[in-house]
N, C-alpha and C positions, 0 to 999 in steps of 0.2 A: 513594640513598633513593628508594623508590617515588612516586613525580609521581600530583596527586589531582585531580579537578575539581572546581574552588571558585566557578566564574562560568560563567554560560553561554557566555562566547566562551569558554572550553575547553573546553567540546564542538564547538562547530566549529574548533577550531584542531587538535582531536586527531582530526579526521578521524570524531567520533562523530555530526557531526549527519545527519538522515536529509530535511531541512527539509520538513519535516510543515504548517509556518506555525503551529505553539502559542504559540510566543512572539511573535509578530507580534502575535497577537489578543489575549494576553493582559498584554501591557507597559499598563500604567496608566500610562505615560509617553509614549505613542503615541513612544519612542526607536527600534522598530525598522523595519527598511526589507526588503522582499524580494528578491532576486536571480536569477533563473535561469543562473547562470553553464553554459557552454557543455560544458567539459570536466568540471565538477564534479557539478552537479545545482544546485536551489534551495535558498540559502544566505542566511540572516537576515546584515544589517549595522548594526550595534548604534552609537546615538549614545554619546558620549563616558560619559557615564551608568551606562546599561546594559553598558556594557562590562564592569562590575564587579559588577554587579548577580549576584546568587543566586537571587530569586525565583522565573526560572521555572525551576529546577529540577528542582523538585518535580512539574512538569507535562513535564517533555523526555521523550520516549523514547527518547532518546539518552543520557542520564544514569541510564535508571531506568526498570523496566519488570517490575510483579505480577503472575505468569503468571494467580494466581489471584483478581484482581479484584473479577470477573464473578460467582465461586464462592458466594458468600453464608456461605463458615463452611465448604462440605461438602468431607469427607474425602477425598481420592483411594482411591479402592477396587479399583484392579484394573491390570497394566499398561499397558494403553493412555493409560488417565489419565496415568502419568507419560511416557508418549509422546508423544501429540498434546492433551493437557489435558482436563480432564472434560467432558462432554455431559449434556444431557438429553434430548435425540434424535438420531437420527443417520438422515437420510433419501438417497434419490437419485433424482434427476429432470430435471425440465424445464420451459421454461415451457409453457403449455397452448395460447396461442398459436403458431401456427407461423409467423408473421413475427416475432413477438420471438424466439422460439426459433431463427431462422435467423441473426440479426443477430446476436445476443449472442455471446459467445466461447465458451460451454461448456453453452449450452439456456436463455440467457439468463435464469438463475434472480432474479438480480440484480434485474434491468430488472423484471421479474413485478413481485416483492414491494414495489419501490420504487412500481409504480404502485398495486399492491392499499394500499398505507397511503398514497396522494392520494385514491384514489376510495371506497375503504373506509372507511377508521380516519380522517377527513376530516383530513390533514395539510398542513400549511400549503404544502410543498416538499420537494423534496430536494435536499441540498449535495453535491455531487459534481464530478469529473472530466470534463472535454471536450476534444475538437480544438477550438486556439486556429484562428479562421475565418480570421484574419487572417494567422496565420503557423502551417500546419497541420502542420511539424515542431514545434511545440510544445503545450504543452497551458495551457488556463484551468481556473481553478475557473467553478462553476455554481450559481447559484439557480433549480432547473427547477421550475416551478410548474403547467405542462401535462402533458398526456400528449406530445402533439405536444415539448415540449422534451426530456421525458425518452428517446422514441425517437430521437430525433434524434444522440441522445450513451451511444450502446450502447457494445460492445466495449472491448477493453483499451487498455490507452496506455501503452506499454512507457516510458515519459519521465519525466522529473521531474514532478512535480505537489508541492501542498501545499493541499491542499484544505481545512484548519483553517484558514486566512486569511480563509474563508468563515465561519467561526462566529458574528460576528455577525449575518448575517442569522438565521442560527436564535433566539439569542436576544433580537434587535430583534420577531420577527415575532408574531402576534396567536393563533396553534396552534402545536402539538410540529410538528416538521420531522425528516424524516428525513437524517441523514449516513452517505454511503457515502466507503470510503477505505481505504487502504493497512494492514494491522494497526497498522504504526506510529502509523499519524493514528488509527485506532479508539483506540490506547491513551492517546494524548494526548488525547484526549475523555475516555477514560474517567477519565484523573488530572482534567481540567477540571470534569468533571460533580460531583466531589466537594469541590470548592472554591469553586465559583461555583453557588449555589442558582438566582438567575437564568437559568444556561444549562442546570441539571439539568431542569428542569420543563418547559425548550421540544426538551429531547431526546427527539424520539419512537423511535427505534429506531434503533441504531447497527448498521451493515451492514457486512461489510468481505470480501474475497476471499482465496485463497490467492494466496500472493505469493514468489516466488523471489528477487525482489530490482528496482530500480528503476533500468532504465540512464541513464543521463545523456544528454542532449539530443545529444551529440557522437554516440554511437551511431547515430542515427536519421540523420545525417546523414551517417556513414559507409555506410551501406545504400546512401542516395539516391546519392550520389558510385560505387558500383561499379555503380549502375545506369545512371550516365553522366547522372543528371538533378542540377541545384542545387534549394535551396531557394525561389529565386524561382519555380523555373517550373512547383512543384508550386499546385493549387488543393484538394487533399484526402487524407488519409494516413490509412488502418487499417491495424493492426499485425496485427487476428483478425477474424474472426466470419464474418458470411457464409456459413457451413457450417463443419465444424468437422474441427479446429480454427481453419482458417482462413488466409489467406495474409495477410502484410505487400503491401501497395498501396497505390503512389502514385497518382495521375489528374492529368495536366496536359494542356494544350490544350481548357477548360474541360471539367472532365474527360470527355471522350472518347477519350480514351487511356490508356492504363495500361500499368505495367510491375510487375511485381512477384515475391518470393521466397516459398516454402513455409514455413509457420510453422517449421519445424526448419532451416531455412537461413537465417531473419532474427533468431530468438531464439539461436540457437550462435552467430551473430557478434557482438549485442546484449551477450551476457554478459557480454563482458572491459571491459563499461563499467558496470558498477554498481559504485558505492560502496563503500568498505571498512566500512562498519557492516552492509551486507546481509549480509557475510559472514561476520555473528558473531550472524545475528539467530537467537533460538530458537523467536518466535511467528508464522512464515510463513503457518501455518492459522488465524491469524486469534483467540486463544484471547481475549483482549479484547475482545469483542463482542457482540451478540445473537443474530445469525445469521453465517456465516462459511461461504463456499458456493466449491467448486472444481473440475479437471477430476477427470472418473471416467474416469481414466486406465485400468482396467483391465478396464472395457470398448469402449477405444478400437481398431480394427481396422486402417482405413485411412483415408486423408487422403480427407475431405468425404463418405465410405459410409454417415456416422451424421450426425443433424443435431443430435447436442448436448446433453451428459448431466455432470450435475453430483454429486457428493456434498455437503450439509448438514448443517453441524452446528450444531444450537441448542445457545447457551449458557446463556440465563437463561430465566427465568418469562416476562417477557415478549418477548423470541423465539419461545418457545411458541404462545404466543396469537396472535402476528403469522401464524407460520406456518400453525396450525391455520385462521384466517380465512381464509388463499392457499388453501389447499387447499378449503374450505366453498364459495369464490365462484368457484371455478374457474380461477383467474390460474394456477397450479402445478399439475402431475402430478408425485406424487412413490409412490416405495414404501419399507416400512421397510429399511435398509442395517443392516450390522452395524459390528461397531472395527475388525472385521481387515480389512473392504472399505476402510475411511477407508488403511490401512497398506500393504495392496495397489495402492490408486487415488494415491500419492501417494509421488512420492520424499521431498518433503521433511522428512516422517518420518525419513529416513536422515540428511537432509544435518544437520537438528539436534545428531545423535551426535556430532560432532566438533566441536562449537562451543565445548566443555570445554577443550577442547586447545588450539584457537585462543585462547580467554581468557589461559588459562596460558601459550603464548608471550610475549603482551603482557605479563602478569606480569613475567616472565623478563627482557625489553626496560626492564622498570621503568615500564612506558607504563599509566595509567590506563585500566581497561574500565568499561564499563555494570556495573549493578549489575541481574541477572534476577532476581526472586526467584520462586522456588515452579517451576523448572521443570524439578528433578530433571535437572540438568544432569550432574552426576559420575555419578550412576548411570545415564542413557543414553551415557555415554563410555566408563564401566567395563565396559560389555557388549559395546564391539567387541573383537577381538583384537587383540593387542600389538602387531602388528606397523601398524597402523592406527592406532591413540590415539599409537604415537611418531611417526607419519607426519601427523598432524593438529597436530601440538608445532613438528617441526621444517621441514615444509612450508610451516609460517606463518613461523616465523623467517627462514626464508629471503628470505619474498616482505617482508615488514617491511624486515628490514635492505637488499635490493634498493632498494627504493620511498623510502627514507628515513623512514617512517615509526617509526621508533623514537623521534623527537623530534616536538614539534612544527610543524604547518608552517599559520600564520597567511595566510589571502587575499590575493595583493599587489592591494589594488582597480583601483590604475594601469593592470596588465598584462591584468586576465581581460575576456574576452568576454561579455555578461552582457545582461539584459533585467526590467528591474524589474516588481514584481507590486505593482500599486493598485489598493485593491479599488472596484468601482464600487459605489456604494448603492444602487443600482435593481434590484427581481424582476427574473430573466428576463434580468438582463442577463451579462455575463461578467465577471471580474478582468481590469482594461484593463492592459496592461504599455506602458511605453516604453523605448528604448533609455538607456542610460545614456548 
């Protein structure tokens, strides 16, 4: 018989959760607890309660995820649409600054826009991703309410994060707040924003990145270890930016020393530690969102030659507006891109194609998937060759049945290495974690 998921610890026990922290923020039992497990990622642990509990559901994107959200009603009209999802712009650029532009991981589009809606559109904050200071193989969520905070905490963070743990700040605070985060976490906004009025009205602009997949703390730690350093003795870790794309760098000896690998020699070894839901995600580009910005990979030449060029895609009306204000005040240079620039600049266009067939293995396995809707999944699978859609069926059954993931495989909390996420209530300050 096909196995269903009916409680939210069966999405983390079937290996679906992505820990975004939706349901942390959203338990009206305050039953759940954060985790950064080592080998895993960040992983909710549900009181006795919630264990059984169904509520958040409906908010997981791990359980459930509307390609077309964002869409307002409108038709897909053309292939691309059912490629990378609909647009109402499609731009590529950079930021106008050439210190954020140099910092950021792809022309720090991000970093721009998030400051032009503090200093602009007067928003209260942005909820976002940082290096934890404390232990800087890890990452915190952030309430940056400066400029000064939000430069401080540029570039990517190849690591687990759960940056919705933050939501309350946005909807405790006194203006809309901007949230920047993973698609995943954009989309658990975007299910939250339609069930909690309160948090819909203090969402000023939901930002998110193109995303390959989120590797697990262990990753990061595996880098440092063939670099010969531990994690005590680093004081500072960037995975990009800096010029682009960017090197992974550690600095220890307060940092005055450094040792570090080429973005294609820290993200190829990175990979084999991401999550098995990345590898069944279909909305990488971000399709849940207002803006959704990544590398323009097909302009890219050579390592650090260019200093950092992004494609954009606005999703909704107000993305629009946000964006058209970046560009009026000068925070953004950008120029008009086309679909097939978006298709060219970005593998993950491709890697979607197969996400059909990985589905359908787990089918096969009798293992409960996510439910994607609206993202023209068979017909992006049914256009590779044959030899490839049985190669995306039974490449996955393999690596399932290898992994034991054909059944469930519940947390032993006893066993795992782990570091809890409690949020602090204070602006400006970070998600305080302790050891378990």
């Amino acid at each position: 018989m096909f196995r269903t998921i009916k409680t939210i610890q069966d999405v983390v026990d079937w290996d679906q959760c992505i820990g975004c922290g939706a349901c942390y923020y959203a338990c009206a039992n305050n039953g759940v607890r954060l985790f950064n497990i080592e080998k895993v990622g960040v992983r909710p642990k549900f009181d006795s309660d919630c264990s059984s509990c169904n509520e958040c559901l409906e908010i997981c994107p791990g359980y459930f995820v509307d390609g077309d959200r964002m869409m307002e009603g409108r038709p897909k009209t053309c292939e691309e649409d059912h490629e990378f999802g609909q647009t109402l712009e499609i731009w590529e650029g950079y930021a106008s600054d050439p210190a954020i532009r140099h910092s950021g991981s792809s022309g720090g589009l991000l970093t721009a826009l998030s400051l032009y809606c503090l200093e602009k559109e007067g928003m209260e904050s942005v909820v976002h991703t940082g290096m934890d200071e404390d232990r800087p193989w890890l990452n915190r969520t952030y309430q940056s309410v400066t400029r000064e905070d939000v430069l401080s905490r540029t570039g990517s963070r190849y690591n687990a994060s759960s940056p919705c743990e933050g939501l309350d700040w946005i909807e405790k605070g006194e203006r809309p707040s901007v949230f920047v985060g993973k698609p995943c976490d954009a989309a658990a906004v975007g299910h939250l924003v339609q069930k909690r009025p309160e948090l819909d009205t203090k969402v000023g602009a939901i930002l998110t990145f193109f995303c390959a997949g989120t590797p697990s703390a262990e990753g990061t730690l595996d880098l440092l270890s063939s670099l010969h350093l531990s994690k005590e003795e680093i004081d500072a870790l960037r995975y990009r930016g800096e010029g682009w794309p960017g090197r992974f760098r550690a600095l220890y000896e307060d940092r005055t020393k450094e040792k570090n690998y080429t973005y294609q020699e820290s993200w190829g070894r990175l990979t084999k530690y991401r999550p098995w839901r990345c590898h069944i995600c279909p909305h990488g580009l971000g399709r849940v969102a207002d803006i959704s910005c990544g590398d323009a990979w097909r302009v890219y030449e050579e390592e650090d030659k260019d200093p950092g060029q992004s494609v954009v895609l606005v999703r909704t009306e107000r993305g629009r507006r946000i964006l058209q204000g970046a560009i009026e005040s000068g925070y953004v240079t950008l120029k008009p891109a086309s679909k097939r620039d978006v298709i060219d600049s970005q593998g993950l266009v491709g890697r979607r194609r197969v996400v059909f067939g990985r589905l359908l293995a787990m089918k096969l396995l009798l293992r409960p998937t996510p439910e994607f809707l609206n993202f023209s999944l068979f017909r992006a699978w049914n256009a590779l060759p044959l030899k490839e859609r049985v190669k995306s069926i039974l490449g996955t059954l393999r690596r399932l049945v290898k992994r034991g993931m054909w059944r469930k495989r519940p947390i032993d909390w006893d066993k795992v290495v782990a570091v809890e996420n409690t949020p602090s209530p204070a602006k400006s300050k970070s998600i305080e974690k302790e050891a378990v």
